[in-house]
BALOBA-1460 file (C-alpha; in Angstrom, 3 decimals):
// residues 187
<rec num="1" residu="x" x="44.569" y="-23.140" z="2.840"/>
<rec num="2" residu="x" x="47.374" y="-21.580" z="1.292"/>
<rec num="3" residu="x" x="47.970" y="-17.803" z="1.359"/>
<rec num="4" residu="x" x="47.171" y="-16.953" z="-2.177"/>
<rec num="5" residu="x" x="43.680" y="-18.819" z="-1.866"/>
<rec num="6" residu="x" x="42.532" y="-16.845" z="1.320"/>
<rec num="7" residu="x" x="43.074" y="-13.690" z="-0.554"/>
<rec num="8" residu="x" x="40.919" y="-14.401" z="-3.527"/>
<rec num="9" residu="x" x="38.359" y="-15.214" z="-1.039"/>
<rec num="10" residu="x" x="38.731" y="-12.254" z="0.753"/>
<rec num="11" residu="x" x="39.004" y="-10.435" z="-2.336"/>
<rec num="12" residu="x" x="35.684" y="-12.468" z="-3.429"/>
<rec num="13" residu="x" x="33.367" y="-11.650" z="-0.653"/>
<rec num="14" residu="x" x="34.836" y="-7.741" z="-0.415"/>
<rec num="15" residu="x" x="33.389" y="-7.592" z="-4.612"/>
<rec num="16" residu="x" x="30.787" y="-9.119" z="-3.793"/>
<rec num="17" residu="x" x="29.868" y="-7.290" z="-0.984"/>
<rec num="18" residu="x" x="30.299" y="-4.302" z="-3.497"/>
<rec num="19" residu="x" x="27.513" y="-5.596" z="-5.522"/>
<rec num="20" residu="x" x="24.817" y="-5.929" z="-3.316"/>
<rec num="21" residu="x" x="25.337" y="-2.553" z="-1.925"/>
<rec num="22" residu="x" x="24.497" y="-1.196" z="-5.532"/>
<rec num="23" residu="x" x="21.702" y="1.040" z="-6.145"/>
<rec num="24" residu="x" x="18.461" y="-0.693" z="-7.429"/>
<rec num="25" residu="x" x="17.631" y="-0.597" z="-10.494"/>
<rec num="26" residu="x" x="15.992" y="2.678" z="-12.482"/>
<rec num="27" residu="x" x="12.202" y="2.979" z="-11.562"/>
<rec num="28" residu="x" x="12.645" y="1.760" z="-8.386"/>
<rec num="29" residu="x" x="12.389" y="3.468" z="-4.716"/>
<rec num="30" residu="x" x="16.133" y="3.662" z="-3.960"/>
<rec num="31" residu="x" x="17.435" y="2.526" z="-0.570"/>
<rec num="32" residu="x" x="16.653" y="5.604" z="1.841"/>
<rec num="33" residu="x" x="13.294" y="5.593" z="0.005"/>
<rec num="34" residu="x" x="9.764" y="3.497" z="-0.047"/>
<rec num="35" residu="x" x="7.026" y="3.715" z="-2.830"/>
<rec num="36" residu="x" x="3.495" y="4.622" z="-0.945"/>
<rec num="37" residu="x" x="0.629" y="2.707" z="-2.856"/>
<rec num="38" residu="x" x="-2.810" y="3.249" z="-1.168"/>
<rec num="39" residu="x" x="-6.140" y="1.488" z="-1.968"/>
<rec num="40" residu="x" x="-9.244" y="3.075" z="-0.988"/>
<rec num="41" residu="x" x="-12.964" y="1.877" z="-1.166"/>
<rec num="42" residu="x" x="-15.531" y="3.675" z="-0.194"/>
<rec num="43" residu="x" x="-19.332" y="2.984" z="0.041"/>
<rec num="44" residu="x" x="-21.925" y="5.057" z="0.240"/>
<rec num="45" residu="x" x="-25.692" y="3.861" z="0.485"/>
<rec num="46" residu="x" x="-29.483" y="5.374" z="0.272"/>
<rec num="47" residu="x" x="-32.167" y="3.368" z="2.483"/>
<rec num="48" residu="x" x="-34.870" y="2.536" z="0.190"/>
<rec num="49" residu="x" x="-36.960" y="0.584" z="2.156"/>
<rec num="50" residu="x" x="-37.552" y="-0.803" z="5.573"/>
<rec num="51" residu="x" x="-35.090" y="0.007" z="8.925"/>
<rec num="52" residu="x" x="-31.689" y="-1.136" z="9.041"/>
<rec num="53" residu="x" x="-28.890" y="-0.788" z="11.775"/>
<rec num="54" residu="x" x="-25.817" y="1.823" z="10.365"/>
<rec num="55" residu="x" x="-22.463" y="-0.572" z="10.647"/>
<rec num="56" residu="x" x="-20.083" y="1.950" z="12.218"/>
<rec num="57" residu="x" x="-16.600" y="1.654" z="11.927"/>
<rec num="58" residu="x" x="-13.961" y="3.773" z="13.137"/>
<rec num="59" residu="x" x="-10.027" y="2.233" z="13.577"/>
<rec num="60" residu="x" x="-7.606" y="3.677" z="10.699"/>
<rec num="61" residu="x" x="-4.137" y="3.260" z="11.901"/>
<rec num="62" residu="x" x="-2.557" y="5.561" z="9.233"/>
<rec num="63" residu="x" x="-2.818" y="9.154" z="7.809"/>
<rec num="64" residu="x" x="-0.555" y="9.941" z="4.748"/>
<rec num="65" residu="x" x="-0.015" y="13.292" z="4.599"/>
<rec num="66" residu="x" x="0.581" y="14.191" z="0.449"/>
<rec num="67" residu="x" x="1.951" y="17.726" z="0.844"/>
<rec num="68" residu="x" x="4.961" y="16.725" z="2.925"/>
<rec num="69" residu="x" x="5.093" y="12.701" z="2.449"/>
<rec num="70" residu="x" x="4.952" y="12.110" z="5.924"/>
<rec num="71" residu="x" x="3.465" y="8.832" z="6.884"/>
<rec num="72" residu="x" x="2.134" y="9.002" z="10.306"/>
<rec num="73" residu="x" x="0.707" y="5.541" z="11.866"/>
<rec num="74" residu="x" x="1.046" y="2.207" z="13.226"/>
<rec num="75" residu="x" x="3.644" y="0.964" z="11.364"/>
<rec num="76" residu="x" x="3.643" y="-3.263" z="12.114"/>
<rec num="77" residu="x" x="6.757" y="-3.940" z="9.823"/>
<rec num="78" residu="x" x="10.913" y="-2.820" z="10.285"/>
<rec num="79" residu="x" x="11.716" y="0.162" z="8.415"/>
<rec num="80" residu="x" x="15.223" y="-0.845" z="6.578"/>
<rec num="81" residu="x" x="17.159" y="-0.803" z="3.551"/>
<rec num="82" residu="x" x="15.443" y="-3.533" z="2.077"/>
<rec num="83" residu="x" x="11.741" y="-2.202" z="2.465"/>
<rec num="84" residu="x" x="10.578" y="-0.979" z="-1.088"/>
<rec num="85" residu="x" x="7.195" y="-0.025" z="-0.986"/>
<rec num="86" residu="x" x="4.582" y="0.466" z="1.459"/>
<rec num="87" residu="x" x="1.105" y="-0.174" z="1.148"/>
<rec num="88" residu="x" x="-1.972" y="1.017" z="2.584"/>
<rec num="89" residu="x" x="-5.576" y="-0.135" z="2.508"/>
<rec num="90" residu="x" x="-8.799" y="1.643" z="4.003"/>
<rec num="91" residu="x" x="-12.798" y="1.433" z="3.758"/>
<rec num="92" residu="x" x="-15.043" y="4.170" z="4.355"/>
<rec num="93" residu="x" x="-18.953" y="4.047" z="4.923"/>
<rec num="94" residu="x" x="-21.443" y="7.026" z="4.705"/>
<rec num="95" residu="x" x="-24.462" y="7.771" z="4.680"/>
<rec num="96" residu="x" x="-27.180" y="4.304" z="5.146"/>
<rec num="97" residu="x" x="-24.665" y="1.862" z="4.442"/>
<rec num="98" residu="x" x="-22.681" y="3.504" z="7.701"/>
<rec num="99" residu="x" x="-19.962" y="5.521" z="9.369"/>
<rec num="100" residu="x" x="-16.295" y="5.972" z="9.671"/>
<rec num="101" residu="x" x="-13.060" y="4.420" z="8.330"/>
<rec num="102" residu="x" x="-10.619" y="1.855" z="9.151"/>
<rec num="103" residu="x" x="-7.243" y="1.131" z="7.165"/>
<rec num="104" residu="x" x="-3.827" y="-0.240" z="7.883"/>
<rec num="105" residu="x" x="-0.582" y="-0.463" z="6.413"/>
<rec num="106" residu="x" x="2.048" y="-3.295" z="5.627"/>
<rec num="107" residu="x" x="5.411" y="-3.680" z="4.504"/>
<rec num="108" residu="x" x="6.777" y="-5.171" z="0.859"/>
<rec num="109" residu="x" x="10.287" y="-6.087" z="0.967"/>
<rec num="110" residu="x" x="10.618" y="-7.761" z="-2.546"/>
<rec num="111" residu="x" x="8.206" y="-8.080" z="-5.924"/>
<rec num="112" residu="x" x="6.076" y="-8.759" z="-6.227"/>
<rec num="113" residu="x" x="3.990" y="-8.473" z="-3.322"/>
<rec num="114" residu="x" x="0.717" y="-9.543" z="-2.505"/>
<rec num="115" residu="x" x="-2.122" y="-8.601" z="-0.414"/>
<rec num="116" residu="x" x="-5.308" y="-10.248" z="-0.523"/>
<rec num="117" residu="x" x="-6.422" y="-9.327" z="-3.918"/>
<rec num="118" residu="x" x="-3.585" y="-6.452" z="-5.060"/>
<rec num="119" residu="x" x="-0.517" y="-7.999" z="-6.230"/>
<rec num="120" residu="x" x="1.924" y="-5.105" z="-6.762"/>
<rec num="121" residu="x" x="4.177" y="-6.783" z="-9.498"/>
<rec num="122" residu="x" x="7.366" y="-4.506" z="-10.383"/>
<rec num="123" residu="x" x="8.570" y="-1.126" z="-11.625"/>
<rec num="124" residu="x" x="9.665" y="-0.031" z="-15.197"/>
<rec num="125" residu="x" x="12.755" y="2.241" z="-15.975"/>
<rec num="126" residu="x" x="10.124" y="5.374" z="-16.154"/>
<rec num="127" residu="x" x="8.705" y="4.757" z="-12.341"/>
<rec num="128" residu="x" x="5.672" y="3.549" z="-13.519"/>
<rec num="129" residu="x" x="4.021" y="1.001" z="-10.909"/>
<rec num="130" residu="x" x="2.187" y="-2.548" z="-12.559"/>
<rec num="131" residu="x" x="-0.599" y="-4.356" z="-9.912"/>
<rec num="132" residu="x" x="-2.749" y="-6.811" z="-10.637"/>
<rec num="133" residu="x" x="-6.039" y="-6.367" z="-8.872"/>
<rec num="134" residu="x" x="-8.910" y="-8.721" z="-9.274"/>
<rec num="135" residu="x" x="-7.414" y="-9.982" z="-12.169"/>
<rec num="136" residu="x" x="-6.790" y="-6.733" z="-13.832"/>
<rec num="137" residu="x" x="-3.322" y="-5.433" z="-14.998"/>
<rec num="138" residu="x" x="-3.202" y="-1.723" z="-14.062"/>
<rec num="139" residu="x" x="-0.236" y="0.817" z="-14.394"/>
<rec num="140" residu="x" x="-0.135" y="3.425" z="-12.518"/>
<rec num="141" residu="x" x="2.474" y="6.251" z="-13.236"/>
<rec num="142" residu="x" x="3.113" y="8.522" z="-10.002"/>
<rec num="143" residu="x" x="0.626" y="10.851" z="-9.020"/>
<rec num="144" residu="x" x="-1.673" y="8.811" z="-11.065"/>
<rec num="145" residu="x" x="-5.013" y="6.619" z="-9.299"/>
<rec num="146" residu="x" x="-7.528" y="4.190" z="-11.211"/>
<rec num="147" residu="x" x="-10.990" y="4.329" z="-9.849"/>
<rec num="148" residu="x" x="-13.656" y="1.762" z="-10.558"/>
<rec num="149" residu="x" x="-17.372" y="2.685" z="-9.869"/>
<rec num="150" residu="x" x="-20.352" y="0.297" z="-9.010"/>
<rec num="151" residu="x" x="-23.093" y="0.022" z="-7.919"/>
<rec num="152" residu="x" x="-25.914" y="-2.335" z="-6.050"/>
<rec num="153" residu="x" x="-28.700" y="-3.019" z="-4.006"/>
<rec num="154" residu="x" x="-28.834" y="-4.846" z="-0.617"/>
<rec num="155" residu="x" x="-31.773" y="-6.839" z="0.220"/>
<rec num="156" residu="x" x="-32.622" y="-8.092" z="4.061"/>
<rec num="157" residu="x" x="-35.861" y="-9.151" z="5.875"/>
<rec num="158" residu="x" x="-35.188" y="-5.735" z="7.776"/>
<rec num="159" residu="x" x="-34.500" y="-3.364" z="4.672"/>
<rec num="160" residu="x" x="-33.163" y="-2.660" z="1.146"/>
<rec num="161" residu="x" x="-30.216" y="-0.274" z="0.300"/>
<rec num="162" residu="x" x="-28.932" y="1.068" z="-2.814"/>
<rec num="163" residu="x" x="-25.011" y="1.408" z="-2.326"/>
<rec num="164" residu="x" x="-22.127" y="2.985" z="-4.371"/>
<rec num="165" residu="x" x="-18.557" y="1.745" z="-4.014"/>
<rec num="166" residu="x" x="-15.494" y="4.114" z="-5.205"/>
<rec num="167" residu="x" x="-12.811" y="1.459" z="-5.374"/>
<rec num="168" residu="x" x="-9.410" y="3.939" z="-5.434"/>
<rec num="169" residu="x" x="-5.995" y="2.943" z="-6.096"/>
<rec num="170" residu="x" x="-3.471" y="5.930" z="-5.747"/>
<rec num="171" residu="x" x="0.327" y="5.444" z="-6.605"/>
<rec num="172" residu="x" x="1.431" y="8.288" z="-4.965"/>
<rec num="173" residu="x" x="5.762" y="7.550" z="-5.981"/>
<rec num="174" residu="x" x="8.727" y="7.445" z="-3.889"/>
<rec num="175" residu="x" x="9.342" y="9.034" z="-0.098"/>
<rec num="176" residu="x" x="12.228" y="9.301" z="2.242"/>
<rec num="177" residu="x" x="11.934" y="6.403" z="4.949"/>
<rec num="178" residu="x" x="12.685" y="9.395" z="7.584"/>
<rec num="179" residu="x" x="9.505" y="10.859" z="7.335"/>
<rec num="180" residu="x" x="7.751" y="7.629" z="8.736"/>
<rec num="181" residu="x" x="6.389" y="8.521" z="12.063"/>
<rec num="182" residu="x" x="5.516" y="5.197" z="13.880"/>
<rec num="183" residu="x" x="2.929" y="5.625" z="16.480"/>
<rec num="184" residu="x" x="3.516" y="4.819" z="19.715"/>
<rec num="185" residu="x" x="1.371" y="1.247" z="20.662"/>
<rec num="186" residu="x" x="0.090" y="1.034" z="24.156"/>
<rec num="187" residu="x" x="-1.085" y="-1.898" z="25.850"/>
């Protein structure tokens, strides 16, 4: 290889090198920073007949702070430049239908994402965040949640419930990576 050709690869792969390290593109979380997108459903329920056992559950792995943007939790996925948006996903159950709460996080590193049935698809120049979710298109500037109501009745040989699910998705916009607090995991 002759002199002249090793510097225009060197020259090639120092440009190059120049692109990738360019900040993303408007809208998006930049590098130091993740977009928090949390989806919360919630059932409530009212015995109407007949004696049922209350499910409890009780095993969240994540509290998001909104007032300082700290995200304190198990946190099952590397915190690096390339993670762009994190995403959390919880249940709660009161009153007949049951107690407590359990939610966990994960990790996107390129859109879209998916997650069962959320599919965070990609960010416009303005910030705004597009999901599909059960085959729904929703955009969600930050700050800004969608909520979706129903409602139902549970029938068993041992009892009937009326229930109420508050299915919540909050796009809550872009946080410093430093204020993830990974819990320590003990076996």
């Amino acid at each position: 290889m002759s002199l002249c050709a090793l510097l225009l690869a060197l020259a090639f792969v120092g440009v190059s090198g120049c692109i990738l390290s360019q900040p993303r593109p408007s809208g998006m979380p930049q590098g130091d920073q993740y977009a928090f997108l949390d989806h919360h459903t919630y059932y409530g329920g009212t015995l109407v007949g007949g004696k049922c056992p209350m499910a409890p559950i009780n095993f969240s792995t994540y509290h998001f702070d909104t007032d300082t943007g700290i995200l304190e939790g198990v946190v099952p996925f590397e915190v690096n430049d390339s993670l762009t948006l994190i995403y959390g996903e919880s249940t709660s159950l009161s009153g007949d239908y049951g107690t407590g709460s359990s939610g966990m996080v994960s990790g996107g590193y390129a859109l879209p994402y998916t997650s069962g049935n959320m599919t965070i698809n990609g960010f416009t120049s303005d910030g705004t965040l597009y999901i599909t979710y059960s085959n729904q298109t929703i955009a969600l500037e930050s700050g800004k949640q969608w909520t979706d109501i129903t409602t139902g009745t549970d029938r068993t040989d041992a009892c009937t419930i009326n229930w109420t699910a508050a299915d919540t998705i909050t796009y809550y916009g872009n946080y410093q990576k430093s204020s993830i607090k990974k819990a320590a995991i003990y076996e």
